[in-house]
N, C-alpha and C positions, 0 to 999 in steps of 0.2 A: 152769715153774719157772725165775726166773734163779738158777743156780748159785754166782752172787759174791752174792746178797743174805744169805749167812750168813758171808761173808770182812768180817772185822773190818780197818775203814777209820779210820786215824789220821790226824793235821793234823802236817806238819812243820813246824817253826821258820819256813820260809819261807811258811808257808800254801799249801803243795803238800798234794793229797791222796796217802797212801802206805796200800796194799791190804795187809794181811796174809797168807800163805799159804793159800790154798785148797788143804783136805786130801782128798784121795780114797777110797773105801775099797778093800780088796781083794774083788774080784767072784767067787766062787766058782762052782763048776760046779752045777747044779741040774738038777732032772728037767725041770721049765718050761723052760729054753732053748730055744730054737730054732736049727739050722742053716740057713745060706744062701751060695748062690754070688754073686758080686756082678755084676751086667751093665754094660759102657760107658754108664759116666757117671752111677753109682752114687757115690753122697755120704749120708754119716753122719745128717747133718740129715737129710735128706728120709728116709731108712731109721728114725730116730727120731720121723719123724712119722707115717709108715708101722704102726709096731709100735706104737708108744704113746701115740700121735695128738697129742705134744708135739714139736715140734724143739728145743726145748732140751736135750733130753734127748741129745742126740747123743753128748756125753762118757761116756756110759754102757757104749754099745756100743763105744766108741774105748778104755775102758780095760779092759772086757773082753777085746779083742781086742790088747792091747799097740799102740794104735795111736799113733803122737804126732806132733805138726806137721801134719797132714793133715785134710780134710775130703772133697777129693776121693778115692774108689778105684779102683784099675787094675780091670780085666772079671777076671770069673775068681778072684778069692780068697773063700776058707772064712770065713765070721766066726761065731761065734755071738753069739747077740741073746737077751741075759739076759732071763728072764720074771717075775724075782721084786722087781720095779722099785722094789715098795712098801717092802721091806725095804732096799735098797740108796739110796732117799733117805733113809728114816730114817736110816743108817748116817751119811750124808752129813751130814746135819744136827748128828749127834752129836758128829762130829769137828770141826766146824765150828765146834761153842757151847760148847768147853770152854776155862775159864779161864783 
């Protein structure tokens, strides 16, 4: 899933393409979660391809985890890794396609 294909994409005056805000939702605590420790040279992507067999899905697990700027992780930190994926792209979409 690319995550900008529901970001509303405008033409400026100078015919530059200008992205609208890509919204996120809030990721709740759920019984499906999963916990995990992260090992040296642990990265988001590859843990969302891992868990949900998509790496684009990486922003999932980064905003669960208040993660930002980052794709790499240091050894050793707690993340948990949302299980309820299906509901949290529908969310995603919703916020995404409103007028």
């Amino acid at each position: 899933m690319n995550r900008y294909s529901n970001t509303k994409i405008t033409m400026s005056k100078d015919g530059k393409r200008v992205y609208g805000t890509t919204y996120y939702p809030d990721i709740p605590i759920s019984d499906t979660d999963q916990l995990m420790t992260t090992v040296y040279g642990a990265r988001l992507e590859v843990m969302a391809n891992t868990f949900y067999g998509d790496q684009s899905l990486w922003w999932i697990i980064a905003k669960a985890n208040g993660i930002r700027g980052k794709t790499a992780l240091e050894p050793g930190k707690r993340l948990r890794i949302p299980g309820n994926v299906t509901s949290i792209i529908q969310k995603f979409i919703e916020l995404n396609n409103r007028t």
